[in-house]
VOGU-3710 file (C-alpha; in Angstrom, 3 decimals, decimal comma):
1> xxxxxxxxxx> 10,249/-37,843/29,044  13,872/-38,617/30,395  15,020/-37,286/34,044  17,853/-36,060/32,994  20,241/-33,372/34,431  19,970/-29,408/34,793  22,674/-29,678/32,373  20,687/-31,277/30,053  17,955/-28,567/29,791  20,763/-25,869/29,839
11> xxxxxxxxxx> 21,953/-27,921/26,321  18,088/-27,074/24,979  19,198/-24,592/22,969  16,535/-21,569/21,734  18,924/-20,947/18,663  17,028/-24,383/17,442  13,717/-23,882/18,235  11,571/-22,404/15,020  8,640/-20,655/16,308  6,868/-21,666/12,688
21> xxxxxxxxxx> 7,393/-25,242/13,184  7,479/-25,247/17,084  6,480/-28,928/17,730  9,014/-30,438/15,249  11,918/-28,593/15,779  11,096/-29,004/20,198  11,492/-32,372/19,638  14,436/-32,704/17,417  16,439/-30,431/19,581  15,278/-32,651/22,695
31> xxxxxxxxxx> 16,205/-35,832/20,852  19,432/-34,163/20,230  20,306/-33,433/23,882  18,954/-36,676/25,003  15,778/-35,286/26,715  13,535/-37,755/24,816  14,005/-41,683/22,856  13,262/-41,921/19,212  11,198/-44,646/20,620  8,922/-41,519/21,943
41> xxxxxxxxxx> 9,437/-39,506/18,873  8,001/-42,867/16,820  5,339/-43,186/19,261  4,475/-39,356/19,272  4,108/-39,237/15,660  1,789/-41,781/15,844  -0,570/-39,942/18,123  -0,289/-36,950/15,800  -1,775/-39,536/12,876  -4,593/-40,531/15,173
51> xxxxxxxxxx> -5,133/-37,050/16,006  -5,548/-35,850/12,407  -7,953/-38,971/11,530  -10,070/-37,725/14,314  -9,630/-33,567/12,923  -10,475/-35,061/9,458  -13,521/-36,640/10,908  -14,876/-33,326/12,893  -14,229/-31,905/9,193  -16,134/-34,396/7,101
61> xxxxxxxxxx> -18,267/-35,127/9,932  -17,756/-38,567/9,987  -19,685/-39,112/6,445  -16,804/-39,405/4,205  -13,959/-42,324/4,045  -12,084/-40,237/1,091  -10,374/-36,738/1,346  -8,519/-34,859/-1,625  -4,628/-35,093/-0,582  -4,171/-31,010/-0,645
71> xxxxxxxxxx> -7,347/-31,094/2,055  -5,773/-33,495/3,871  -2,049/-31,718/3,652  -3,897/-28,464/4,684  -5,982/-30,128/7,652  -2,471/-31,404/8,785  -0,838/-28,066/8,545  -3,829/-26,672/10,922  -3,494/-29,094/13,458  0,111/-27,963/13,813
81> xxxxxxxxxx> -0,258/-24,370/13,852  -3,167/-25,050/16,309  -0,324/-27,442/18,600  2,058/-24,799/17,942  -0,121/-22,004/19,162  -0,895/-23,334/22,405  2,675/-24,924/22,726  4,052/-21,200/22,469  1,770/-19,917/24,456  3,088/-21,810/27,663
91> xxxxxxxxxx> 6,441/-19,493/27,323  8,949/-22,194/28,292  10,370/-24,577/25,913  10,447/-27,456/28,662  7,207/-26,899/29,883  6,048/-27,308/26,193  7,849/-30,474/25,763  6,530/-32,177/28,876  2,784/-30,994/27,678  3,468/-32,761/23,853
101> xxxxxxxxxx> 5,063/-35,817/25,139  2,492/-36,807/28,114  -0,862/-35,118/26,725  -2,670/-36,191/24,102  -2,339/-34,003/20,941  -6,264/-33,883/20,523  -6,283/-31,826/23,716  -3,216/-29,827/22,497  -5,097/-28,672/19,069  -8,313/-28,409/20,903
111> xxxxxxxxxx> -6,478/-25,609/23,257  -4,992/-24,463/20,538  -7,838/-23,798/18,811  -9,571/-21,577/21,183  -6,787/-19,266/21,344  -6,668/-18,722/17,765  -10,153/-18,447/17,927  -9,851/-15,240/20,118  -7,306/-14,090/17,839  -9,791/-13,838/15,248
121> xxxxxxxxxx> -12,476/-12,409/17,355  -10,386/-9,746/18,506  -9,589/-9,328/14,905  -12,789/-8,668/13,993  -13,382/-6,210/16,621  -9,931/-4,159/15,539  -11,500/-4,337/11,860  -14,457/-2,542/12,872  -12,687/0,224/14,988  -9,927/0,263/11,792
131> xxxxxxxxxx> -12,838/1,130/9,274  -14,849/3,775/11,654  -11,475/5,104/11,938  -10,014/5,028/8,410  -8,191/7,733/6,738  -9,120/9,970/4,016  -6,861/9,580/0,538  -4,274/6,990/2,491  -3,779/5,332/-1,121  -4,747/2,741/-3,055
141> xxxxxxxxxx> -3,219/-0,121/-0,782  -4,771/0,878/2,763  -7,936/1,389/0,623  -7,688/-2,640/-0,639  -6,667/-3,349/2,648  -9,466/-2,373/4,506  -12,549/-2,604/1,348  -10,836/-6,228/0,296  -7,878/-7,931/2,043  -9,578/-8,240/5,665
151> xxxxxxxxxx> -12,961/-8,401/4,650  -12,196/-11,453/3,072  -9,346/-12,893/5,061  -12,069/-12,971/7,989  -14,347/-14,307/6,594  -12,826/-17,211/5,348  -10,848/-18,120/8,234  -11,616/-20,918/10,722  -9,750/-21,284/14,030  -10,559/-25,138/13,566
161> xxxxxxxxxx> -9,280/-26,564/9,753  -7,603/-23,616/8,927  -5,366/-22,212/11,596  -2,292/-21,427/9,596  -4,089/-19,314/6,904  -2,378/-15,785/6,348  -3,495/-12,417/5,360  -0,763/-10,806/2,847  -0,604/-7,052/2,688  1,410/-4,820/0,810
171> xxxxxxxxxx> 1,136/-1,504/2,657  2,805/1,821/3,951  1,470/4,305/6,392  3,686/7,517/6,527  7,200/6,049/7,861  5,536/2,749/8,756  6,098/-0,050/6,396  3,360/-3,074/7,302  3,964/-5,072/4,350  4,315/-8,942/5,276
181> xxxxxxxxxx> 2,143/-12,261/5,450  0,460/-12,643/8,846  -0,744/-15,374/10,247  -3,972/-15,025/13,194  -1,845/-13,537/15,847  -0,052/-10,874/13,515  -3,153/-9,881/11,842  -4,003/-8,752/15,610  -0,792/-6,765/16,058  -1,272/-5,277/12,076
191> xxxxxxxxxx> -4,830/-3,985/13,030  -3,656/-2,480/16,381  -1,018/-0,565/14,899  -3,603/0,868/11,544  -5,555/1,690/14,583  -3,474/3,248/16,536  -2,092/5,189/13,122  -5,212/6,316/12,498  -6,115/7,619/15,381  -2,626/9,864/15,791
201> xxxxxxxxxx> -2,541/13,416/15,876  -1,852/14,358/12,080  -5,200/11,437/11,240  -7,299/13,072/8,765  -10,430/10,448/9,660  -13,891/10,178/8,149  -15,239/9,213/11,074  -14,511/8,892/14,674  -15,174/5,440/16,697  -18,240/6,476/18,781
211> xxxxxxxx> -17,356/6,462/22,560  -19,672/3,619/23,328  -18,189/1,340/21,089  -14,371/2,406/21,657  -12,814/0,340/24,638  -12,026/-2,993/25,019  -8,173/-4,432/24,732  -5,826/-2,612/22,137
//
């Protein structure tokens, strides 16, 4: 990456970054202020090819040459979100562009990985404390939510070829409105709040979350 001047990271503006296509839009907006060549974009890209050839192998396990093009377009997307993820979670925009250009992006997705992998542990463990918590005639919606949307939605996700996959819910809790499509991390945040609105003061639940197995982080 290029020396250049504090006035040069001043120009990185946060206006361009997109949070849902972190990598891509970093590196245009440091092309765009000079902060990298397109000879290092070209070469960049090119690591993020070898990367997915090696993903697509840990998928097929090595045993397979062919892959159907949606699996393949799908495999890509997770490797992103996965870069993205741990990109993000380094909380400065420069210090994420130093780690893309000089790491490798194997390392990148691998980090990646094991944060969205906590995501959806913790997920699991706010499902649990949502359902020994659940209200009483809630509706139809919370009902699907809890007996059919998450149930499923955990199950089939995987931290490692499908990172990006989101949970869509269609649901209203009093003056709270949690309708939206969530990826890991906002599935955390969705379960914390039906948690948290279960639990208030005006809760009608069917059960209480026994005391040994509340605790942990909310």
């Amino acid at each position: 990456m290029n020396e250049n001047s504090v006035a040069s990271y001043r120009a990185l503006n946060p206006e361009n970054l997109d949070r849902g296509n972190y990598a891509n839009s970093l590196t245009e907006e440091a092309l765009r202020v000079g902060l990298v060549t397109e000879v290092q974009i070209d070469k960049l890209k090119m690591d993020l090819m070898t990367c997915l050839s090696e993903v697509i192998g840990l998928y097929t396990k090595n045993e397979s040459t062919s892959l159907k093009t949606h699996t393949a377009e799908q495999l890509a997307a997770s490797m992103m979100y996965s870069i993205d993820t741990y990109l993000l979670s380094l909380g400065d925009p420069m210090e994420a562009l130093k780690v893309l250009m000089e790491r490798k992006p194997l390392e990148l997705y691998g980090k990646g990985t094991l944060i969205n992998q906590k995501h959806h542990d913790d997920c699991k463990h706010l499902f649990g404390k949502a359902r020994f918590t659940r209200l009483k005639d809630a509706g139809e919606q919370y009902d699907r939510t809890l007996d059919k949307y998450f149930p499923y939605y955990l199950k089939h996700y995987n931290a490692k070829f499908a990172a990006h996959d989101k949970i869509y819910i269609n649901l209203k809790l009093g003056k709270y409105k949690l309708s939206g499509a969530y990826h890991i991390d906002g599935a955390v945040k969705l379960l914390k709040m039906i948690v948290l609105l279960n639990a208030g003061t005006n809760a009608d639940v069917v059960i209480k979350v026994p005391e040994e197995q509340s605790g942990g982080e909310e």
